[in-house]
C-alpha positions in Angstrom: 54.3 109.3 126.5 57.9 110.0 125.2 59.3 108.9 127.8 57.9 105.1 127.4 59.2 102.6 125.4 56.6 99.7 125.3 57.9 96.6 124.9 54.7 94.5 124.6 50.5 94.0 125.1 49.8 92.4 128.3 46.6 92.4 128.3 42.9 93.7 126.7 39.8 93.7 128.0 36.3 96.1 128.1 37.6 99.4 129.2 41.3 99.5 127.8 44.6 97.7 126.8 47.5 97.0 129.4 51.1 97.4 128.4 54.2 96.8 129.3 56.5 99.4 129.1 60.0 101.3 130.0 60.6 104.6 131.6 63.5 105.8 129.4 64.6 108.2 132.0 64.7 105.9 134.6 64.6 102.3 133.1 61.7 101.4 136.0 59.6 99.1 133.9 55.7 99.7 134.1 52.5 98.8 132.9 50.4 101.3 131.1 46.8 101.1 131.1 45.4 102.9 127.8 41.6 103.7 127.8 40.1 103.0 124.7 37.4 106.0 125.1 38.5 109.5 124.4 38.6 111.9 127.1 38.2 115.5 125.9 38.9 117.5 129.4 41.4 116.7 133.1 38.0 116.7 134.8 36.6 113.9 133.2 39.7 112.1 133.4 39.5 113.1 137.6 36.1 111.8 137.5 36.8 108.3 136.3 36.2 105.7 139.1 39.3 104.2 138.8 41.0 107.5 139.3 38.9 108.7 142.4 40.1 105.5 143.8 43.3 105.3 143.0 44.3 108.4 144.4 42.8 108.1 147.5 44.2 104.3 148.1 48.0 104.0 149.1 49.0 100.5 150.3 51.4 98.0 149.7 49.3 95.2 149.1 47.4 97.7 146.8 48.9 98.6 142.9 50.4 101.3 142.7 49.3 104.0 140.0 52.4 106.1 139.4 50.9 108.6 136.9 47.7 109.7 134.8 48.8 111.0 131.4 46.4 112.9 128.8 47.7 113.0 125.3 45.9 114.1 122.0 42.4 113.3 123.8 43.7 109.6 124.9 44.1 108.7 128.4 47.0 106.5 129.7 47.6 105.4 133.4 51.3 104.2 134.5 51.3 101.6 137.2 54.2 99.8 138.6 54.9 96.5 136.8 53.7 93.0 138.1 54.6 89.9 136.5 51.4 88.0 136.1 48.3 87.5 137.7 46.9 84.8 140.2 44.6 83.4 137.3 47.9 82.6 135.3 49.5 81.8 137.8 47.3 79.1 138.7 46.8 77.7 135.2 50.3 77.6 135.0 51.2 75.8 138.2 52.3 72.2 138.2 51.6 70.9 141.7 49.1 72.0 144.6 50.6 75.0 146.7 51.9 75.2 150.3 49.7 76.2 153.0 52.0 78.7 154.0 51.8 80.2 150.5 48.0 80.5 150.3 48.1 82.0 154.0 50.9 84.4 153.5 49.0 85.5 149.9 45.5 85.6 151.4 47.2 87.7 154.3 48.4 90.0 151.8 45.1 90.6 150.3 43.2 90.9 153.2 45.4 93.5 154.2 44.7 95.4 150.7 40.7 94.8 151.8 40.9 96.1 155.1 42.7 99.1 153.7 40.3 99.9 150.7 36.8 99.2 152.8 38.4 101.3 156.1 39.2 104.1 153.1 35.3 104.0 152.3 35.9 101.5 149.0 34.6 98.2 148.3 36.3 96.3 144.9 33.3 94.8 143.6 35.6 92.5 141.3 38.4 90.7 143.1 39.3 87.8 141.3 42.0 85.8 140.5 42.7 88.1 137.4 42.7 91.2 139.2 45.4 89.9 141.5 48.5 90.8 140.6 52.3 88.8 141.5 55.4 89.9 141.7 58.1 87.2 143.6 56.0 86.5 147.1 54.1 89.8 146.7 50.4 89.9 145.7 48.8 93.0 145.2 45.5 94.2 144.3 44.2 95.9 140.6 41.8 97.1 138.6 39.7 99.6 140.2 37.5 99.8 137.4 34.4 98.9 139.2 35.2 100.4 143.1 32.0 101.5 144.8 32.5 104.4 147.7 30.9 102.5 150.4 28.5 106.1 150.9 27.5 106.5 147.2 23.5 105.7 146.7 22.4 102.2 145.5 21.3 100.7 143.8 24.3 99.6 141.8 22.9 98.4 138.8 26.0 97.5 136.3 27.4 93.8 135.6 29.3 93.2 138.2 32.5 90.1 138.7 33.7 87.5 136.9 29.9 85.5 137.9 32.3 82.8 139.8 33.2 85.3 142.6 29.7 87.1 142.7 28.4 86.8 145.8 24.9 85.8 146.6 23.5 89.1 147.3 24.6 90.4 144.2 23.1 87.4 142.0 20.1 87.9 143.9 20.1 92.0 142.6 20.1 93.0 145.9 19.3 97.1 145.4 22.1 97.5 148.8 25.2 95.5 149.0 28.8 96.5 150.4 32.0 95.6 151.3 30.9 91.6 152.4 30.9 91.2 148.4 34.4 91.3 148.9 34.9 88.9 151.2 32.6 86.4 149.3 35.3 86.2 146.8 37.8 85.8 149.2 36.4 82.9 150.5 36.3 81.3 147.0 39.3 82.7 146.1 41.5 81.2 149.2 39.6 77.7 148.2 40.9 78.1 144.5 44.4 78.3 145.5 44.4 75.1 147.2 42.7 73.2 144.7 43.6 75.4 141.8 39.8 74.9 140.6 37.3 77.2 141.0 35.0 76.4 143.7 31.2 77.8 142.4 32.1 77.4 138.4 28.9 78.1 137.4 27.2 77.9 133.8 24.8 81.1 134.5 23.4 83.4 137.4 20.9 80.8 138.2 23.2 77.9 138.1 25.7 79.9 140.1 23.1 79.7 142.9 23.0 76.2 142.4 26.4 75.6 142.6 26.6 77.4 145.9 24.2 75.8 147.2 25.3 72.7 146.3 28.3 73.0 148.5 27.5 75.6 151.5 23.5 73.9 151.7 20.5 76.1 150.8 20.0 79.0 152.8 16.6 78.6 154.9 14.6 81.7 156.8 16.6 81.3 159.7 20.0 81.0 158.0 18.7 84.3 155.5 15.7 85.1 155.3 16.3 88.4 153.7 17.7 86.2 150.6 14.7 84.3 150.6 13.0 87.3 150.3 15.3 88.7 147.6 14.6 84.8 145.8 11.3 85.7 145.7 10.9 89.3 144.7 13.0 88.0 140.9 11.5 84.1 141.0 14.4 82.2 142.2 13.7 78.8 143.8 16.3 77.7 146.1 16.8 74.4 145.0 17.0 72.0 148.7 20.5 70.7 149.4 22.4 69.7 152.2 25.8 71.3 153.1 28.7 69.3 151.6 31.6 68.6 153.9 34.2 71.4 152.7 37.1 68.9 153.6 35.7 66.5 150.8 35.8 69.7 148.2 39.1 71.1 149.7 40.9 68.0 150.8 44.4 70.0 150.8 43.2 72.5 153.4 43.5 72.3 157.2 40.7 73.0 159.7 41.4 76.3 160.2 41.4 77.5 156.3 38.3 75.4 155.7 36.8 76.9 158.9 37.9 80.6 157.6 36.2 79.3 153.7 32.9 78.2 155.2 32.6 81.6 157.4 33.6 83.9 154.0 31.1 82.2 151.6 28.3 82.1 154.7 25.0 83.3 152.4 23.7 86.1 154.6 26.7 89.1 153.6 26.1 90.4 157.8 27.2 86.9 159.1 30.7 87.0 157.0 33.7 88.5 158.9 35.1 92.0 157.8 38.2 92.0 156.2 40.1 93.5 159.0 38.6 90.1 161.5 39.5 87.8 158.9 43.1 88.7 159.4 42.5 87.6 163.2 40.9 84.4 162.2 43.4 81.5 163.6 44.4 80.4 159.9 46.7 83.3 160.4 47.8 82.9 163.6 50.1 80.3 163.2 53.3 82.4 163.0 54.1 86.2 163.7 54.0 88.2 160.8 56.1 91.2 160.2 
């Protein structure tokens, strides 16, 4: 670690601190995750989720992890330096964005997506936090929680910031996948519009409600494995009637409201992959590179 300078924390959270730091050799700046557990062995380090990932996952909307480094038992991970996240970002904006902006970000990150699920990933955990900026570039983080699509359910750990969960997850489906994903994206796309959350909700339960409240209830033609999963734990869809997504997204035009409503649609085999999303006409306005 010699070769660092660090300069300041960025950021701390379950797993490890962030850092921001300078290779003295080079004078790239970086951020350097440090784990707060002790790893005793290279093959426990390997073994780590986030590093499986990782190394597998090379993309340019994805962040880059430059280097694993094992010192005295501690385990430190060098990624290239972002400025901030989308979260801050957000908070810290002073007017609504441009439509171009949201598209040409929510491109980006549906790029990342299609990547990371075609590689046999899901995220599990996109959020606005875990969405990193630097100039016009967004770029996907924290790995912490990636699934392999193939490994065995049921995935049982706490799962997303609860705003992002997806309904199948709140519902502790035993067998979920890469439409998790999308879910967010949905909610995430209507966040940078508004620069509210769309589904704030106060718990599990009243994140159902919330989602109701907006998209309608689902019914057992709309879902009926949901209904079924509603069931199994208690849950009683409360009965509402879809709100007009123009009324709760009044900055959006057709086409992104169209692409919100068919990310957030309740049954997780009705939402678009990430790699159709890209081809939905809110991104068709302009070539891209």
């Amino acid at each position: 670690m010699n070769r660092y300078k660090v300069i300041r924390q960025l950021g701390d959270g379950t797993y490890g601190s962030v850092w921001k730091a300078i290779n003295r050799e080079t004078n790239a700046v970086v951020a350097i995750k440090k784990m707060k557990r002790k790893f005793y062995s290279w093959e426990e380090c390997m073994a780590l989720r986030e590093v499986k990932s990782l190394r597998k996952l090379s993309h340019p909307s994805i962040v880059k992890l430059k280097e694993v480094i094992r010192e005295r038992d501690e385990l430190f991970f060098v990624f290239e330096y972002m400025d901030c996240n989308l979260y801050q970002l957000m908070k810290e904006q002073g007017e609504l964005m441009p439509e171009q902006r949201v598209r040409e970000w929510c491109f980006q990150i549906l790029r990342g997506l299609t990547h990371i699920h075609k590689h046999g990933y899901f995220h599990r955990d996109l959020k606005p936090e875990n969405l990193l900026v630097h100039k016009d570039t967004v770029k996907i983080a924290d790995f912490g929680l990636a699934r392999e699509i193939r490994s065995r359910p049921p995935f049982t750990d706490y799962v997303s910031t609860r705003w992002y969960r997806a309904p199948e997850v709140l519902l502790r489906s035993k067998s979920y996948g890469p439409p998790v994903d999308l879910f967010a994206m949905g909610a995430i796309i209507a966040e940078l519009f508004t620069l509210r959350p769309l589904f704030p909700g106060a718990s599990e339960a009243d994140e159902l409600y919330k989602i109701c409240s907006i998209m309608g209830s689902p019914t057992a033609a709309t879902w009926p494995e949901g209904l079924g999963l509603a069931a199994s734990m208690g849950f009683r869809f409360p009965q509402c009637q879809p709100v007009p997504l123009a009324a709760m997204v009044p900055q959006a035009s057709p086409a992104a409201l169209d692409l919100i409503a068919v990310l957030c649609h309740w049954d997780p085999a009705k939402r678009p992959t990430a790699a159709q999303a890209l081809q939905h006409p809110f991104f068709q306005v302009h070539s891209h590179p």
